[in-house]
C-alpha positions in Angstrom: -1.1 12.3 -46.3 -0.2 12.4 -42.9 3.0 12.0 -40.4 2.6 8.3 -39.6 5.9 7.6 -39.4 8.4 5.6 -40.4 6.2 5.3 -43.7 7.1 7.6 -46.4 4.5 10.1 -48.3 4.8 7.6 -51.2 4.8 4.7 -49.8 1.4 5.7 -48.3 0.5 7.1 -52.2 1.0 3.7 -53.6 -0.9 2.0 -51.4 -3.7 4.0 -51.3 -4.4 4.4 -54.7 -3.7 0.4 -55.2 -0.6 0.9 -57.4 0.7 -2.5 -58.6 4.4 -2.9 -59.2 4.6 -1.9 -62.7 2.6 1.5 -61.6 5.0 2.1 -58.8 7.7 2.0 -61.2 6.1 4.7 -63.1 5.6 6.9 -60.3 8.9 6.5 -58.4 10.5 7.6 -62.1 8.5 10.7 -61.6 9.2 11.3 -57.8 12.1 10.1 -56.3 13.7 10.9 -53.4 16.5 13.9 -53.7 19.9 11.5 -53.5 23.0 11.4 -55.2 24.1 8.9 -58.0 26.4 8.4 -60.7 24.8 9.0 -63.5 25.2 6.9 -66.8 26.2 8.7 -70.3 23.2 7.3 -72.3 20.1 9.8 -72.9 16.9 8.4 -72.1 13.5 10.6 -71.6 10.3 9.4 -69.2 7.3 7.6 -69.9 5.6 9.6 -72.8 7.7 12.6 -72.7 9.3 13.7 -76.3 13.4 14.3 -76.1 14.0 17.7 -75.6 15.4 20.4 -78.1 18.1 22.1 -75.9 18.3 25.1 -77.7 17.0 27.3 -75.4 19.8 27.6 -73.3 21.2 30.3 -75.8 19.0 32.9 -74.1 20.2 31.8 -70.7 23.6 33.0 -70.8 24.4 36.3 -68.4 21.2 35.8 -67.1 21.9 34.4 -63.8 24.7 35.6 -61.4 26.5 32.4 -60.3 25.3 33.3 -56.4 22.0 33.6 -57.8 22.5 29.9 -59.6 24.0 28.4 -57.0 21.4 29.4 -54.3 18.6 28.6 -56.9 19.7 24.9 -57.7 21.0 24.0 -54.3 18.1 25.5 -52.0 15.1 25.2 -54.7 15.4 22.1 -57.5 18.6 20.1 -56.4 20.2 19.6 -52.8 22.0 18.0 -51.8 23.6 17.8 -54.6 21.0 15.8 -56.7 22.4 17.6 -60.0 26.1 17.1 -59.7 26.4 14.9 -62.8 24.6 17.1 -64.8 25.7 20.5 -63.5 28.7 21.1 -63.0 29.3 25.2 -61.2 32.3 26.8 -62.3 33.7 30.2 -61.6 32.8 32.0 -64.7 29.8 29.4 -66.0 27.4 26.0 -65.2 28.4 23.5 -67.5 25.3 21.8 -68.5 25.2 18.4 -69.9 22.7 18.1 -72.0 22.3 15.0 -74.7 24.4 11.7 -73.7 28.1 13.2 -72.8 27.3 16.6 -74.6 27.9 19.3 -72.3 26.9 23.1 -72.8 28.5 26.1 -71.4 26.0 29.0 -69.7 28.3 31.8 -68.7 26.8 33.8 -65.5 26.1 37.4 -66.0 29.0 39.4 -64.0 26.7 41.2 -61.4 23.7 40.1 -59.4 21.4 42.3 -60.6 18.0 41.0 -61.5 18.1 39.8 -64.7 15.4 38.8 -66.7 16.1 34.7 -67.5 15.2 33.0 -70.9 12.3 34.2 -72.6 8.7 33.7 -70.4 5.2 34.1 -71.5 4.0 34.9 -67.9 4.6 38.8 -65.8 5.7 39.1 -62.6 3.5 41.0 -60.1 5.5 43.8 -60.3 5.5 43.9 -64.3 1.6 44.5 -64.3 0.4 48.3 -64.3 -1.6 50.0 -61.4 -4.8 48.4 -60.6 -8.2 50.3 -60.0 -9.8 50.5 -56.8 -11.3 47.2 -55.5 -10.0 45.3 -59.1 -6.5 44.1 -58.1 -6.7 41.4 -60.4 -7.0 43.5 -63.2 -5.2 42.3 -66.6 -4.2 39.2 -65.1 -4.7 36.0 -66.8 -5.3 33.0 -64.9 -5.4 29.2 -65.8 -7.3 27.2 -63.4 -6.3 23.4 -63.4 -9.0 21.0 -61.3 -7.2 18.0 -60.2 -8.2 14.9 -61.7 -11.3 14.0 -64.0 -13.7 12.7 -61.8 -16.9 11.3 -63.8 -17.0 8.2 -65.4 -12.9 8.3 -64.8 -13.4 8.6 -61.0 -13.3 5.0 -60.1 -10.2 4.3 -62.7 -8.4 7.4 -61.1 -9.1 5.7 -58.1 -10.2 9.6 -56.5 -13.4 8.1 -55.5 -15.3 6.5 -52.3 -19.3 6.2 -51.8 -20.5 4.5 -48.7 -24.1 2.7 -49.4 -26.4 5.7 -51.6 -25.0 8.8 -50.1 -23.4 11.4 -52.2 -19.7 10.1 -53.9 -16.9 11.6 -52.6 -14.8 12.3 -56.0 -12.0 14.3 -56.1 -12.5 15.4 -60.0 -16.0 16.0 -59.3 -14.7 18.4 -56.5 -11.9 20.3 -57.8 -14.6 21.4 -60.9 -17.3 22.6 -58.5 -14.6 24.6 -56.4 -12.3 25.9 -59.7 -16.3 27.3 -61.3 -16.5 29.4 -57.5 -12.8 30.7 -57.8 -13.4 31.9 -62.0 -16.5 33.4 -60.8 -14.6 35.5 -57.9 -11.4 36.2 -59.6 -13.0 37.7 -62.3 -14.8 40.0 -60.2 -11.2 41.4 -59.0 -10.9 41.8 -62.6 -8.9 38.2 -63.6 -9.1 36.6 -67.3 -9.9 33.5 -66.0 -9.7 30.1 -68.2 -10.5 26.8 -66.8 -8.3 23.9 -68.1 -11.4 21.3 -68.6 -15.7 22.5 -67.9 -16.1 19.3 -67.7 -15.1 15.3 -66.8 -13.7 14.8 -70.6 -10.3 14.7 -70.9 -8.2 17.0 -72.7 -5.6 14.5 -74.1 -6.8 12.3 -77.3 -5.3 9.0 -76.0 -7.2 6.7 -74.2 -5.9 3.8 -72.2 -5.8 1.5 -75.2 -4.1 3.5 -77.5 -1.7 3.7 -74.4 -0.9 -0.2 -74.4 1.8 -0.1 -76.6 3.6 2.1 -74.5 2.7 0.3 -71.2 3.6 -2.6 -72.9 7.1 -0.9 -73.5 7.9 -0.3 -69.8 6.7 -4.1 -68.7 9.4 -6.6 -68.8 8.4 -10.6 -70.3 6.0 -12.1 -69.9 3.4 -9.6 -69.8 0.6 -10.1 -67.3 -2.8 -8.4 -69.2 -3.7 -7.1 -66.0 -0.8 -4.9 -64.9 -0.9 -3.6 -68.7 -4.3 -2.5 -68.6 -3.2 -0.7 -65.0 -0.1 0.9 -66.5 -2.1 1.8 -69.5 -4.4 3.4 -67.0 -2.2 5.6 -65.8 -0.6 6.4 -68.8 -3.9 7.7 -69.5 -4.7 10.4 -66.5 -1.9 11.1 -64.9 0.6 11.4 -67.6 -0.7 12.3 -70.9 -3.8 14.4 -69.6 -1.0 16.3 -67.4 1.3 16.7 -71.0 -2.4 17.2 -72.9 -2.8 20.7 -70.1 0.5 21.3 -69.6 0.6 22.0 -74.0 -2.4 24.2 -73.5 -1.2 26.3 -70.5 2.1 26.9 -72.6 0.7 27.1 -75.9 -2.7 28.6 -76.0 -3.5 30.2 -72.6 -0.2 31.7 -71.5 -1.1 32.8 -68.2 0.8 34.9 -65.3 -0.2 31.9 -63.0 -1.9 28.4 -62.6 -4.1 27.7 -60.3 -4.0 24.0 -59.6 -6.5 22.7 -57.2 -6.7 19.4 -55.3 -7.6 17.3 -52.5 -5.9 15.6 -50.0 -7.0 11.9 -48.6 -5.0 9.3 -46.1 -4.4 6.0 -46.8 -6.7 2.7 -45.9 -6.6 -0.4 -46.8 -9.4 -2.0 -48.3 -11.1 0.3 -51.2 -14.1 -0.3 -50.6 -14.1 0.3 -47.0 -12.7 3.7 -46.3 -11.2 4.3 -43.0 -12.9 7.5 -41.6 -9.4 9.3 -40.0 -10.0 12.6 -37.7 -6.8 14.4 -39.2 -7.4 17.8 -41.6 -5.2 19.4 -42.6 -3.1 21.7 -45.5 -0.2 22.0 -47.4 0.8 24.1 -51.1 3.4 22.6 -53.3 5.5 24.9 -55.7 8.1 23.2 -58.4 11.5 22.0 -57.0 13.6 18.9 -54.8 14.6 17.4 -57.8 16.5 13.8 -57.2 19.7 12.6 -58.7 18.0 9.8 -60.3 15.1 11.9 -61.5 17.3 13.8 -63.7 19.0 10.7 -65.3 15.9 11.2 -67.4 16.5 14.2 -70.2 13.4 15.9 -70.2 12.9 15.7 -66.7 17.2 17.6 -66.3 15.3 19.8 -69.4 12.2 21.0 -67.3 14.2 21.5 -63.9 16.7 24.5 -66.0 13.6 25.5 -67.3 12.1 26.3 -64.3 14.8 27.5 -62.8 16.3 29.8 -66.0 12.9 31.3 -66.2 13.1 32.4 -62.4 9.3 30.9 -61.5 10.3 30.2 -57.8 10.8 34.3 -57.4 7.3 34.9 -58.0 6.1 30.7 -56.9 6.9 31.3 -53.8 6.0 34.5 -52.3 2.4 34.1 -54.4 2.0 30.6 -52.7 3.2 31.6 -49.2 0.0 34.3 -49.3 -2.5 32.0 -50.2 -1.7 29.2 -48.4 -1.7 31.1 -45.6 -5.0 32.9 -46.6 -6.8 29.0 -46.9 -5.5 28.3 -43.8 -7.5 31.3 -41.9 -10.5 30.4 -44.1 -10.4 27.1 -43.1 -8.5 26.8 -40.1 -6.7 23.3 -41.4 -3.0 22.7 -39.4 0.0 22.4 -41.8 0.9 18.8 -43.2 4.0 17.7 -42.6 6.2 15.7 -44.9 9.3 13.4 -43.5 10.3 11.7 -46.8 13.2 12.9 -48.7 11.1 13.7 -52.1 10.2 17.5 -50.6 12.1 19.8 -48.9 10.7 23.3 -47.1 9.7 26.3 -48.8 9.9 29.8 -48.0 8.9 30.7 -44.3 5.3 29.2 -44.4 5.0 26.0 -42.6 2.3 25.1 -44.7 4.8 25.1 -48.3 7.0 22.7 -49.6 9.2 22.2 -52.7 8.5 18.8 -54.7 8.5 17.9 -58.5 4.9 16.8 -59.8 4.8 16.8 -63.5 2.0 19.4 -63.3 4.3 21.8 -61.9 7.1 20.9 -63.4 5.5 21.0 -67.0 3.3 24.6 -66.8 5.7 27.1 -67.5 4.4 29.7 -65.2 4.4 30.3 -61.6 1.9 27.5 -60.4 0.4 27.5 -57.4 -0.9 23.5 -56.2 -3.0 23.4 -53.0 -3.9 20.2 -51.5 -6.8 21.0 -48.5 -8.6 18.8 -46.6 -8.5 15.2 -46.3 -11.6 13.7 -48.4 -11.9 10.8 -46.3 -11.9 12.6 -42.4 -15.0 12.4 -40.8 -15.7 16.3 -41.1 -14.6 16.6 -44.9 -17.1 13.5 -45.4 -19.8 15.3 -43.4 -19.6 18.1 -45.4 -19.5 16.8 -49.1 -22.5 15.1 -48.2 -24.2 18.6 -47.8 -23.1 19.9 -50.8 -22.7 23.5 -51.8 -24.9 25.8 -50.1 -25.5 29.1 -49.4 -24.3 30.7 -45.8 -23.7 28.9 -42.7 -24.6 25.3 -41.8 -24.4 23.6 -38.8 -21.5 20.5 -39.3 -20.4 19.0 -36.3 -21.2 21.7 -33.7 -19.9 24.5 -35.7 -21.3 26.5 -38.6 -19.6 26.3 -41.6 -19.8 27.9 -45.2 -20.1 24.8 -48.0 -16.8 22.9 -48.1 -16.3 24.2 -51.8 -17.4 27.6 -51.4 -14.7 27.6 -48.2 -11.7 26.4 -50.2 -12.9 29.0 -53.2 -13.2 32.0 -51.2 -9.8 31.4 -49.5 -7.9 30.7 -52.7 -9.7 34.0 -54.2 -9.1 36.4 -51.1 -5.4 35.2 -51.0 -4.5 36.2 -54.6 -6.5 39.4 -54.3 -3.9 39.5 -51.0 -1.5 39.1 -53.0 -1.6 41.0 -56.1 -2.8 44.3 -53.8 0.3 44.1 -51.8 3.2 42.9 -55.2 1.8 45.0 -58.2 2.7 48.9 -59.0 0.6 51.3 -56.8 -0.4 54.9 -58.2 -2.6 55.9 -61.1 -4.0 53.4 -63.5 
């Protein structure tokens, strides 16, 4: 979404997507702005998310100097102080409460020297052996997530515009034609390559009405049937088909990164009359900007000192800042730029922020979460409608690859970037 100021990126969100009150409420539970708060004694979890078991902080303690903590949690996952009634920094440990008024001590190790962090499925970069000439993916195991559903779901998810009988513009239907081009070229650098979903089912077993009682939970009297079925709705894809990946990323596929691919689109105001808009552009998100009253919620305090225990940002970032930059050559979009309080910069790229989406926060890897092009400019719409092609074609006085064959080769060329210049060098 784009700099319109003084409207924030989720204001325009909510009104794009024709969130109701009730789904607002859900999503502002999920991403609120980094503030401070007081924050009650009582232990209570978000919308579908189990209470967590905290006893993995065992394996933390002497894994983080308390420089290194401190520049992690105020710089990455919570300035401005957003954690200080959860985390409170001594000399010697962080005092971490966990459950209600339970509090946990995580002594700091007594140097800064690079310490491993709690147990991790994933390896850094520099953990993978010498690649072979021309294969510097090799042994790598990638998860590719595309965005959304699409499908019969495309309309629900609200992802979708058509104008008269030309070709549907749906984000799910997108993310799966571009996440089949990066598989193919990753694993030609020698990637293990799984996609999350082949397909527009979802992953997760729920459906929207096995969701109402739930929904139904979160609704104060009287309950108006329509808002239910909404919040049901969104129950549905964009919370438990998120938890439904997030339990095969951790659980089954245990890759060394995610891949999770998007689309961007700008707000308009009646649904079925998209407003054609002649801004493009790019940004990459990688976990982090945690708010106060985010981490009110248990598993939400749980999955930030995950994240940040298991030292994702240190290979996030630097990962993210290469490919982002490689898309933007390949595609030549300008950086979006965020002015609400719910992201905060990233690394030295302009085109990477910080922000806390459940996909990122739940995927216990480094993930990287690109959000190109805006579906509904005239030039993105232009080129959907040619579909994927081979070479050039001529779009608007220029000649262009195939908008999905663009975003695949840019994502592909920057991990191969990547992973040439981080991993061991020398004999395989």
């Amino acid at each position: 979404m784009i700099q319109e100021a003084p409207q924030t990126a989720e204001a325009r969100l909510l009104r794009f997507f024709r969130l109701q009150r009730s789904k607002a409420t859900l999503l502002l539970s999920l991403l609120l702005p980094c503030c401070i708060v007081t924050s009650p004694a009582f232990s209570k979890t978000s919308p579908l998310a189990p209470a967590p078991d905290w006893g993995w902080l065992e394996g933390c303690k002497g894994t983080f100097s308390r420089t290194e903590f401190l520049e992690a949690l105020n710089h990455i996952y919570a300035p401005e102080g957003a954690a200080a009634a959860w985390v409170e920094v001594g000399e010697s440990a962080a005092r971490i409460r966990t459950n209600g008024d339970t509090w946990v001590d995580v002594p700091f190790a007594e140097s800064s020297a690079m310490s491993p962090g709690y147990k991790r499925y994933w390896r850094r970069a520099s953990e993978l052996r010498a690649a072979p000439a021309g294969k510097p993916l090799d042994g790598l195991r990638v998860a590719i997530d595309p965005g959304h559903l699409g499908g019969e779901w495309a309309r629900m998810e609200e992802r979708f515009f058509q104008l008269g009988k030309t070709l549907p513009v749906a984000e799910g239907n997108l993310t799966l034609a571009v996440a089949r081009k990066v598989k193919s070229a990753l694993e030609k650098y020698g990637a293990t390559v799984v996609l999350l979903r082949k397909n527009a089912r979802p992953l997760t077993r729920e459906r929207p009405k096995t969701l109402l009682p739930a929904a139904a939970a979160e609704i104060s009297s009287p309950i108006n049937p329509d808002k239910l079925n909404r919040l049901s709705e969104l129950y549905f894809y964009r919370i438990s088909e998120i938890r439904a990946r997030a339990q095969s990323v951790n659980e089954k596929i245990r890759p060394d990164v995610v891949v999770c691919l998007h689309f961007n689109a700008e707000e308009w105001s009646e649904p079925e009359k998209p407003v054609f808009v002649p801004r493009n552009h790019l940004h990459a998100l990688v976990n982090g900007c945690y708010g106060a009253k985010e981490l009110e919620s248990e598993d939400i305090r749980a999955d930030m000192l995950s994240q940040l225990y298991s030292r994702v940002a240190e290979e996030a970032l630097p990962l993210s800042e290469v490919v982002v930059e490689t898309l933007a050559e390949a595609t030549g979009l300008p950086p979006y730029t965020y002015f609400s309080k719910n992201v905060i910069r990233a690394g030295t790229s302009p085109y990477l922020y910080a922000r806390n989406l459940l996909a990122n926060r739940l995927y216990r890897a480094p993930t990287l979460f690109l959000e190109p092009y805006v579906m509904n400019s005239s030039p993105v719409w232009s080129r959907v409608q040619l579909g994927d092609y081979t070479g050039l074609k001529l779009v608007d006085g220029d000649w262009l690859p195939s908008l999905v064959a663009e975003y695949a080769s840019g994502v592909a060329e920057g991990m191969a970037r990547y992973y040439e210049q981080a991993r061991p060098h020398g004999t395989k």
